[in-house]
N, C-alpha and C positions, 0 to 999 in steps of 0.2 A: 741576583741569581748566582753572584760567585761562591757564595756562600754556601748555596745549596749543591753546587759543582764538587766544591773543594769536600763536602761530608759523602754527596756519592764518593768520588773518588776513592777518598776510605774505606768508604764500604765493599765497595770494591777491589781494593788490595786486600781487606778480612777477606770474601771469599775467596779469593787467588790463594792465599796461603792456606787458605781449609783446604782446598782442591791439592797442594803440592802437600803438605805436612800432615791431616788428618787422616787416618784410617780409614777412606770412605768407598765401596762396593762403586760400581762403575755407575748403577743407575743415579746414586746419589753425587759422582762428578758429574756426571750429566745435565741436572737440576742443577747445580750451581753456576755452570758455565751457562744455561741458557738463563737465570738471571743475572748475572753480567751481563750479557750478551744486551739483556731490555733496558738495566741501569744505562750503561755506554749510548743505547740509544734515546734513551728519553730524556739524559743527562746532556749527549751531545758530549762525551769527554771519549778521550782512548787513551791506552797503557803509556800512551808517549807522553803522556800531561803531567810532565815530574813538576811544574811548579804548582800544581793542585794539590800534591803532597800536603799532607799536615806534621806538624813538627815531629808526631810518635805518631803509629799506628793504631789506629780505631780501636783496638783491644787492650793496648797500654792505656789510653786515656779513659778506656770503661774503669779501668782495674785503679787505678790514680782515684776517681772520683771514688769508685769504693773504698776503699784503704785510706783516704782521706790521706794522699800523700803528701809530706809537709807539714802535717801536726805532729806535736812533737810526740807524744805515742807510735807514731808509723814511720817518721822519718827516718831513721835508720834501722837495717836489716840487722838480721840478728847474727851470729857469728855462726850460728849454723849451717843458717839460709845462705852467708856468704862462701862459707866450707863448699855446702853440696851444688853452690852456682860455677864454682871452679873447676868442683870431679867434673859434672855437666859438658862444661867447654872442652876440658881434657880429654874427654872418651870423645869428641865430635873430632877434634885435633888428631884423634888415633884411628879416627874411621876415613879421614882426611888423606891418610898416606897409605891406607886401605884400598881408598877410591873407593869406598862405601859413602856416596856424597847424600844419597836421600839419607841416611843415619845419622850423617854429620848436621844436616838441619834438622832433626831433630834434636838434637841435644842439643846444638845452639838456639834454640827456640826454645826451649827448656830454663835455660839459664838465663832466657833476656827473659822470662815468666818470676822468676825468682828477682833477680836482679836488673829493674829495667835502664838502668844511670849506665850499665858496662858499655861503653864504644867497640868494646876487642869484640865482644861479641855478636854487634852489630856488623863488624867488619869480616870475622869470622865466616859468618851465614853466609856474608856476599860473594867470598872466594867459593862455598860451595856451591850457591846458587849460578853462579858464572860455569863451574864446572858441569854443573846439570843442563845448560845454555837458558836460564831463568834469568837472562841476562836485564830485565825489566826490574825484577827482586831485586839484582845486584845493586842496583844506582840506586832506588830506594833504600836498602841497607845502607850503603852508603854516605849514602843523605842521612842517616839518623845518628851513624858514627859522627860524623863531620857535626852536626849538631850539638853533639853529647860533649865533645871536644876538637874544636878546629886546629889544631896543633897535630890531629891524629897524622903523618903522614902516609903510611898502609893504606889508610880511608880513601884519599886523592889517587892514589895509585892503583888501586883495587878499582876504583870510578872508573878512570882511564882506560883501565884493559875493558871495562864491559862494554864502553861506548865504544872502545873501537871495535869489538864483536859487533857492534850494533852497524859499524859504517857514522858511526857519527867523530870522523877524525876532528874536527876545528875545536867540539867538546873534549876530548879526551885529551887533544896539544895542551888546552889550557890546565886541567886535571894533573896531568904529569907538570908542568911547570911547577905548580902550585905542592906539588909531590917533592919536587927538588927544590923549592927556595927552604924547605921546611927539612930535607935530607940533602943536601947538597950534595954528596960522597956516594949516592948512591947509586951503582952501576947499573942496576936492574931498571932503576925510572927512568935513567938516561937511553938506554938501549929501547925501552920501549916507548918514548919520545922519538927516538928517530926513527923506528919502527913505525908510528902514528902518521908520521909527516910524510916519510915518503909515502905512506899507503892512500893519505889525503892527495899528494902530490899525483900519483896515478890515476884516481879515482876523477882527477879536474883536466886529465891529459885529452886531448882528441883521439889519441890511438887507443885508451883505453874505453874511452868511451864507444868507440868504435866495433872494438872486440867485445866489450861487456863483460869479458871476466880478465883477471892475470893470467896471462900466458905463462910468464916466467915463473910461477907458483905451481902450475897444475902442471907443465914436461916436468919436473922432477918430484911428481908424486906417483908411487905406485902405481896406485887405481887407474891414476890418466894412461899411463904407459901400458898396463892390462888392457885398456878401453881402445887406445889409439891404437895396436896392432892388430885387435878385432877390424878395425873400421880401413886400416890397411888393406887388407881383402878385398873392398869393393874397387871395382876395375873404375870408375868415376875418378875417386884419388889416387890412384895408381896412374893413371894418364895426367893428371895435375901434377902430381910430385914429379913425375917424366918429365912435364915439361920443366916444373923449375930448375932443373936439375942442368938438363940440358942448355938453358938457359944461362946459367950460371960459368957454364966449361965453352959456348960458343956462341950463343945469339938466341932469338927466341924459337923456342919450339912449334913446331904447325897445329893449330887447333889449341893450342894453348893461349895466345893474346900477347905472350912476352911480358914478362913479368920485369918490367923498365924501370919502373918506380912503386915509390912508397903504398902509392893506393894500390897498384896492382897486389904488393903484397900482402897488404890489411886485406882486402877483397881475397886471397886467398886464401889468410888466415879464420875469416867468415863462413867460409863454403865448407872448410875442413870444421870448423866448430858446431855447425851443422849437420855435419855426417856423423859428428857423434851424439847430437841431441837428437837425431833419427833412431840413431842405434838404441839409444837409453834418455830419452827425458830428465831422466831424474838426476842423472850423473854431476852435469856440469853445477846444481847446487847441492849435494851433497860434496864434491868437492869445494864449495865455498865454505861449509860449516867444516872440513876437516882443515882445510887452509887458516882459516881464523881461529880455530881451535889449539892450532899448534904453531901460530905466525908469529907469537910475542912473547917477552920472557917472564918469570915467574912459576912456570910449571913446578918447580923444585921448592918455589918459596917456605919457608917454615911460618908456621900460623904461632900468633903471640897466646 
């Protein structure tokens, strides 16, 4: 059965990129995502099953078997093909600082059709697909750079940031490791190694666990601070904060509990993260994907 796992699988990452990369009218995403939807269940596989991966993706190995890749007629591209595989990259590199990131895979996806051996290009695709939060794409890209060439270190580092979008910090420590044993000198993998670890480090804490999101993350974002002073108004938190407050300058406040200890104040912190999931549901994870989106460094990175 692994066998037959690991080719859905594939077939399933082809339609995934049909659905992000092809031209397709809404009804025709549709139809695709509801056959994914029957593969993953009749397969028993999910998006998270990166060792189901196959070495290339199910359209380079169609393309390979045709092209007869390897015989010496096919095996090497012509200097043309290698020309227009690099404009390709090029124009996706310049849609990249655009923030035109659906353009930018397409032309990466373009040049890995021309030239399937490039790792940059593989690596490429993954910084945009991480930019689109295609963050699944990403580590699969990834994984094919790393394949093409294990030396790549971009590849390990480019991993790194998508897992830790994902919350998968213990993969992405080792990712960036393996980023710096191959870049030593370099600041960006170091900053977002330690970036990684504390964010693991939180995520295995009891207070975080407790609060279920970053506190110190979301008071110094906008949004949170638009959201909290709506939620300020309701006279409920208005007599919590009285009390703490009061609390704080002479003893506990009446009707407030006294806020004595640590639980008292998690249990406040609760009641308040509450009032604003009353206020807006959606907030406190839309503030997750802006916090990860802009938690680790590389946003400026120059694409090779």
């Amino acid at each position: 059965m692994a066998v037959e796992k690991r080719l859905a699988f594939s077939v399933v990452q082809f339609l995934r990129d049909q659905i992000h990369c092809a031209a397709l009218n809404s009804d025709e995403q549709e139809s695709l995502e509801v056959a994914i939807q029957c593969l993953e269940t009749t397969f028993k596989i999910s998006p998270g099953d990166c060792h189901l991966a196959a070495p290339q993706p199910l359209k380079e190995i169609f393309l390979n078997s045709l092209l007869k890749v390897g015989s010496p007629e096919n095996d090497n591209l012509t200097l043309a093909e290698l020309e227009r595989a690099e404009q390709l990259k090029n124009e996706g590199n310049n849609h990249m600082k655009e923030e035109n990131y659906r353009c930018a895979v397409e032309c990466y996806t373009k040049a890995i059709e021309l030239d399937l051996r490039n790792a940059v290009y593989y690596c490429n695709r993954a910084a945009a697909h991480s930019k689109l939060g295609n963050y699944m794409e990403a580590t699969c890209d990834c994984e094919r750079a790393i394949g093409i060439d294990p030396t790549y270190s971009k590849a390990y580092g480019r991993m790194g940031l998508a897992l830790t979008a994902m919350s998968k910090y213990p993969e992405a420590i080792s990712y960036f490791k393996k980023a710096l044993v191959l870049d030593p000198e370099n600041d960006t993998y170091k900053s977002n190694l330690k970036i990684a670890e504390q964010k693991h480090k939180e995520a295995t804490s009891p207070i975080a666990a407790g609060l279920g999101f970053d506190m110190a993350s979301l008071i110094n974002n906008p949004a949170f601070i638009s959201m909290a002073a709506s939620v300020m108004q309701n006279q409920q938190v208005q007599q919590l904060m009285s009390g703490m407050m009061s609390n704080a300058v002479g003893g506990p406040a009446a009707g407030v509990g006294g806020l004595s200890d640590i639980s008292s104040l998690i249990e406040a912190g609760q009641q308040f993260a509450q009032q604003i999931q009353q206020q807006n549901p959606e907030l406190i994870e839309q503030l997750r994907n802006h916090i990860r989106s802009r938690s680790f460094s590389g946003s400026a990175e120059e694409h090779s």
